[in-house]
C-alpha positions in Angstrom: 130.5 -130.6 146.4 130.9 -127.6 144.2 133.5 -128.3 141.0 136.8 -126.4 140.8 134.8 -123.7 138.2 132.7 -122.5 140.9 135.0 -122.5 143.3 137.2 -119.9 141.8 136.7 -116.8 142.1 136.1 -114.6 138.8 138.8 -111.7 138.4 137.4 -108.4 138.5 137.2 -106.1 135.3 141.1 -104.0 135.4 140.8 -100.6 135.5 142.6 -100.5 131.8 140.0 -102.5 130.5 136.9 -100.6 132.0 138.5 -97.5 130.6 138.9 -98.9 126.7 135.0 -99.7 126.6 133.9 -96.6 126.5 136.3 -95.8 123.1 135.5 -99.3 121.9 131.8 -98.1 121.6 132.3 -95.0 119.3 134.9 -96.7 117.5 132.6 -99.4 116.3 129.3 -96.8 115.8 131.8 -94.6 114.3 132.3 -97.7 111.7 128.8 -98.3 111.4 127.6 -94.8 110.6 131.0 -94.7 107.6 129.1 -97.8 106.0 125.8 -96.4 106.4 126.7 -93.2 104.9 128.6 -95.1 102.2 125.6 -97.1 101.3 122.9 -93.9 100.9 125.7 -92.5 98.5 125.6 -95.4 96.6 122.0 -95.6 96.6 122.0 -92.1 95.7 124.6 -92.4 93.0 122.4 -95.5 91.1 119.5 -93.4 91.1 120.9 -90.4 90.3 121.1 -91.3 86.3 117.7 -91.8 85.7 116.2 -88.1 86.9 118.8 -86.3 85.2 119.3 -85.6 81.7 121.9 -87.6 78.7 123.6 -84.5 79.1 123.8 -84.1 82.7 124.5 -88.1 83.5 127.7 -87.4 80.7 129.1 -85.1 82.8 128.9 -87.3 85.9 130.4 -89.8 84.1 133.7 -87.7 83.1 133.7 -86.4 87.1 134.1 -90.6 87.5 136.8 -90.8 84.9 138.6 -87.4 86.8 137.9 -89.5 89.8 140.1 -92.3 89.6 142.6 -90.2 87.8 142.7 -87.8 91.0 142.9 -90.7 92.9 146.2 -91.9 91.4 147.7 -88.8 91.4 147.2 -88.2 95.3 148.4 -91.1 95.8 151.9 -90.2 94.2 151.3 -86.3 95.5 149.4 -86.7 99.0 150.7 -90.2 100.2 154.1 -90.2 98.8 155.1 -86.8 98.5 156.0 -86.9 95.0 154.7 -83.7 92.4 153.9 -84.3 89.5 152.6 -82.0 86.7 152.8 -84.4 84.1 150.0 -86.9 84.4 148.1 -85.2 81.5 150.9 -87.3 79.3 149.8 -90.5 81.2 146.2 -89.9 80.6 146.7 -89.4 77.1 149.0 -92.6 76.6 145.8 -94.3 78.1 143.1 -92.6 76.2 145.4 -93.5 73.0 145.5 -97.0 74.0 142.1 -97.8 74.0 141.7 -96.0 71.0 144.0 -97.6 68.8 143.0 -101.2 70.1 139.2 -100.0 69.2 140.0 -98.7 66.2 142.9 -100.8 64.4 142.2 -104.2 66.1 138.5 -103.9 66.7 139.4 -104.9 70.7 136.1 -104.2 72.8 135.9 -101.6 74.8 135.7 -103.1 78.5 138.9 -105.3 77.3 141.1 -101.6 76.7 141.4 -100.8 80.3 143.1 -103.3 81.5 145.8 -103.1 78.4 146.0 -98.7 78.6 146.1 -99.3 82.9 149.4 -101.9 81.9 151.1 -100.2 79.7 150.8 -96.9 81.8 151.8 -99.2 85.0 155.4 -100.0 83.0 155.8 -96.3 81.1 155.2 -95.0 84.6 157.3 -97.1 86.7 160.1 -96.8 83.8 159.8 -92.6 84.0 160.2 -93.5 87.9 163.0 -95.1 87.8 166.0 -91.8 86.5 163.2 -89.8 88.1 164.4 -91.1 91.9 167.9 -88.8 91.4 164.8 -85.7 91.5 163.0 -84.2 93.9 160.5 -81.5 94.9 160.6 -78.8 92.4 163.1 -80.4 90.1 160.7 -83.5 89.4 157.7 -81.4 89.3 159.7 -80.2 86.4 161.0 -82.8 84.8 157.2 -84.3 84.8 156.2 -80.8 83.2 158.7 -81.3 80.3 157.0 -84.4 80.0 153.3 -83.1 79.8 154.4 -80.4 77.3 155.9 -83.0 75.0 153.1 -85.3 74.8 151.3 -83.7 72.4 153.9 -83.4 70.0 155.1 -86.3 70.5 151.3 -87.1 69.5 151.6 -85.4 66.4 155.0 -87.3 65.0 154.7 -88.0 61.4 155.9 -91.5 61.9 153.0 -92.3 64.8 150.5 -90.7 62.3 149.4 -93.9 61.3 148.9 -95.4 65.1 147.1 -92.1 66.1 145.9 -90.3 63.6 148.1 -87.4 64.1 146.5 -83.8 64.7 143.1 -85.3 63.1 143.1 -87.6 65.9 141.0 -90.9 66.1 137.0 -91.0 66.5 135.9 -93.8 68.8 132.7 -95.7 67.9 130.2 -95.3 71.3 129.5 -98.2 73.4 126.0 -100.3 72.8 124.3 -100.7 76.0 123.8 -104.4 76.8 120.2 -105.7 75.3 119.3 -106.7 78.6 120.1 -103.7 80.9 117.6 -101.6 79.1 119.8 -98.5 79.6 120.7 -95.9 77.2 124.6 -95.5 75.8 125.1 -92.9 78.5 123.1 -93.9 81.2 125.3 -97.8 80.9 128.4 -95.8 80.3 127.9 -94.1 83.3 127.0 -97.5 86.2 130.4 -98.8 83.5 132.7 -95.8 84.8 130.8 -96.3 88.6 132.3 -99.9 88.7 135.5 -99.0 87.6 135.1 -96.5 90.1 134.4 -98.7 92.9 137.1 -101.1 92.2 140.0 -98.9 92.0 139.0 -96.8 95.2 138.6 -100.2 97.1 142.3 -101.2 95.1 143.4 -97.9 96.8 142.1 -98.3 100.2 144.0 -101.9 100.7 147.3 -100.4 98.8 147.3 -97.5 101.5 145.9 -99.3 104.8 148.7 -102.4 104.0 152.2 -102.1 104.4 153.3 -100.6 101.5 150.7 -97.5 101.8 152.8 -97.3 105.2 156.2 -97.3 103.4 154.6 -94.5 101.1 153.9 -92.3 103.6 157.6 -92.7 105.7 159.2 -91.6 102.8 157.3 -88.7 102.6 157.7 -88.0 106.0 161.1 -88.9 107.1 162.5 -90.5 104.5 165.6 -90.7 106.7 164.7 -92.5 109.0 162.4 -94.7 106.3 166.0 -96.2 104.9 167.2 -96.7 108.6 163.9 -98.9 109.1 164.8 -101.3 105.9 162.2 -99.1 103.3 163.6 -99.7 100.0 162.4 -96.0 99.0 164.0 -96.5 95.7 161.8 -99.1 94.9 158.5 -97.9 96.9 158.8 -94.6 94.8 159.2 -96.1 91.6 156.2 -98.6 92.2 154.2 -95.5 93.6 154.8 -93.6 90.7 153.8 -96.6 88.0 150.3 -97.5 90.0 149.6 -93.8 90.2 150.2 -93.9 86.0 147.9 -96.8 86.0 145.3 -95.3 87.9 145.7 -92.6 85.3 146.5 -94.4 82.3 142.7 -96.3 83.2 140.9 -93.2 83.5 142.2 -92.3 79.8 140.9 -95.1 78.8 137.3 -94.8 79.7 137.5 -91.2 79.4 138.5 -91.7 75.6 135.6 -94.3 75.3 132.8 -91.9 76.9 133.8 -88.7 74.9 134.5 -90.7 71.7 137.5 -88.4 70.2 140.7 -88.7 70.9 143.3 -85.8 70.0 146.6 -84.3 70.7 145.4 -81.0 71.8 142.9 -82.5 74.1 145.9 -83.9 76.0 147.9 -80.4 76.5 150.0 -79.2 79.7 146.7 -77.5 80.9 145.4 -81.1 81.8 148.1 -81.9 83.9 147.6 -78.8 85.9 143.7 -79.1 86.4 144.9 -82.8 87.7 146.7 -80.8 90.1 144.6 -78.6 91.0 141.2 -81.4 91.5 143.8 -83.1 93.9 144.3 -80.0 96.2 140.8 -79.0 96.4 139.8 -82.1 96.8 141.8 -82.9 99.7 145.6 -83.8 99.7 146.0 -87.5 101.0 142.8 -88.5 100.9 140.8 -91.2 99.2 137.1 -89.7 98.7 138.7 -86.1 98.5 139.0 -87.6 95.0 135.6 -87.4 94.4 135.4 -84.1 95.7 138.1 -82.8 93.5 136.6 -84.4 90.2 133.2 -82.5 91.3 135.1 -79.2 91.1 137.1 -79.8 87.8 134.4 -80.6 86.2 131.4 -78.4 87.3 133.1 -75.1 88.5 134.2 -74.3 85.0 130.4 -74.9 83.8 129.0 -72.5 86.5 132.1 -70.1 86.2 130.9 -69.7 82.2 127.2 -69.3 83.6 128.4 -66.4 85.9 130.2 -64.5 83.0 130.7 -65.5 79.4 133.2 -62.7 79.1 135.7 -63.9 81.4 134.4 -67.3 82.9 138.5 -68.1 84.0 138.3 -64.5 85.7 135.6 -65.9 87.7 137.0 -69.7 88.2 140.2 -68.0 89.4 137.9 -65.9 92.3 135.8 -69.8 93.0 139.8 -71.5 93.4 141.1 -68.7 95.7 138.5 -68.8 98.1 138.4 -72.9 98.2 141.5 -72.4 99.4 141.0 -69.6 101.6 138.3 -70.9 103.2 139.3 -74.9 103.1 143.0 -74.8 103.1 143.3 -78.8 103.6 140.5 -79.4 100.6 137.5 -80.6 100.9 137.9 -83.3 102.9 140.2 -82.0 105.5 137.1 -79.2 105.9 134.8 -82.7 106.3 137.0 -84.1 108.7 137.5 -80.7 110.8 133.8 -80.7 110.9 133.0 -84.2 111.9 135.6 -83.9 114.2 134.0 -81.2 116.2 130.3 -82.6 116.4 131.8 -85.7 117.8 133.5 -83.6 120.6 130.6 -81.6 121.6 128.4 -84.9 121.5 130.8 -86.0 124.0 130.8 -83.0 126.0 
């Protein structure tokens, strides 16, 4: 006697599942080869300090710093659709942070981030807040009033004592751990890769969840974002203090790898190269961070190589045809080409 298992007959495959295994299969090698390619530039970015140059592993250490700070800035630019060209006054609030808690209360160095990333969380969600009656153009200039008083602001008599006024403040350099065996740069720069790799991974649940969602409604049809229940007022305010954080931090550790903090270091002109690593890197999206800080802080350097006459002459030609020839950035010229080697694999 057979049991009642065998007796009934098994259902066929439906057609609409035999037609999703064959997307379920790229889908999840697609997956596998983004983790594999993540974990070679890892790899490649641990060994990378030890065959180059102090010199050369500093400056990959400020393209980290510019990293995360391009990172919070597309997030309040690409995701959210707010422009800002004032975040030069957020990194400097963060880079004066650390400084004075190093300097005036002997606070060590790892301990400054979180208190320059807190403090530019609240300034920035405060500046947020009469900043939501803006829009477009008018808060892109309300944010450049903003970078353009910084440094003055900076150089107030009565904050002279806080931060050292036009003399600035000079920022002891890090010791390497005894038992890392690293030099001060070389530990500076796996210190600025871990900071790296928790606020890109921060970033990446903030915009996958629901909130990264609400962010990118409003800057789409913010409309129809209210009709759905988005509190934008709120969303845009919170967008715009993370996005100081994100900045305020990379002041922070960019203050404690350069070791000088100053007014003038902090001018309008910062600001605009923020903007500017953001669109060449890729508007809304996350590694077009990385490429962005790549090209802020190398171009210059081989634009000065080219010509020492007129090296902004020649960075000028290098920025018009990045965007001539990669009008969505980096990444979106990435993406374009991934794209089209997975269709003719296909085909």
């Amino acid at each position: 006697m057979s049991s009642p298992s065998e007796s009934l007959p098994v259902p066929a495959p439906t057609l609409d599942a035999a037609a999703a295994q064959p997307f379920a299969r790229p889908a999840a090698m697609k997956s596998t080869h983004q983790r594999l390619l993540l974990a070679v530039v890892l790899a490649a970015a641990c060994v990378l300090p030890f065959l180059l140059s102090d010199y050369r592993v500093f400056q990959l250490t400020l393209a980290l710093v510019y990293a995360i700070a391009l990172l919070g800035l597309n997030m309040l630019t690409g995701y959210n659709g707010q422009i800002s060209l004032g975040h030069g006054a957020f990194y400097a609030i963060g880079a004066y942070v650390a400084a004075i808690l190093m300097d005036k209360f002997g606070v060590p160095y790892w301990a400054t981030l979180p208190a320059a990333g807190a403090v530019c969380l609240l300034a920035g969600f405060l500046f947020g807040l009469p900043a939501l009656r803006l829009d477009g153009l008018y808060l892109a200039l309300a944010t450049f009033a903003l970078g353009v008083a910084m440094p003055q602001i900076l150089k107030y008599k009565h904050f002279e004592h806080w931060t050292g006024g036009a003399m600035g403040i000079v920022i002891v350099k890090p010791d390497a751990p005894a038992w890392s065996g690293l030099s001060q740069d070389r530990w500076l720069y796996f210190f600025a890769l871990a900071w790296v790799l928790l606020m890109f991974l921060l970033a990446w649940n903030i915009l996958r969840g629901r909130i990264g969602r609400a962010m990118v409604a409003i800057r789409d049809q913010p409309i129809a974002a209210r009709a759905m229940g988005v509190n934008t007022a709120m969303v845009k305010s919170l967008t715009f203090g993370v996005s100081a954080m994100y900045t305020g931090i990379a002041g922070a550790l960019g203050a404690i790898v350069v070791q000088f903090v100053a007014p003038d270091s902090f001018t309008v002109f910062l600001s605009i190269t923020l903007i500017v690593g953001v669109v060449v890197g890729g508007l809304a999206s996350i590694q077009g961070a990385i490429y962005g800080a790549l090209f802020i802080q190398f171009i210059p350097n081989v634009a000065d190589h080219i010509s020492k006459a007129a090296p902004w002459a020649i960075y000028g030609v290098f920025l018009i045809v990045f965007m001539y020839v990669m009008p969505f950035g980096v990444a979106g010229l990435l993406r374009g080409l991934a794209a089209r080697w997975r269709a003719r694999r296909r085909t």
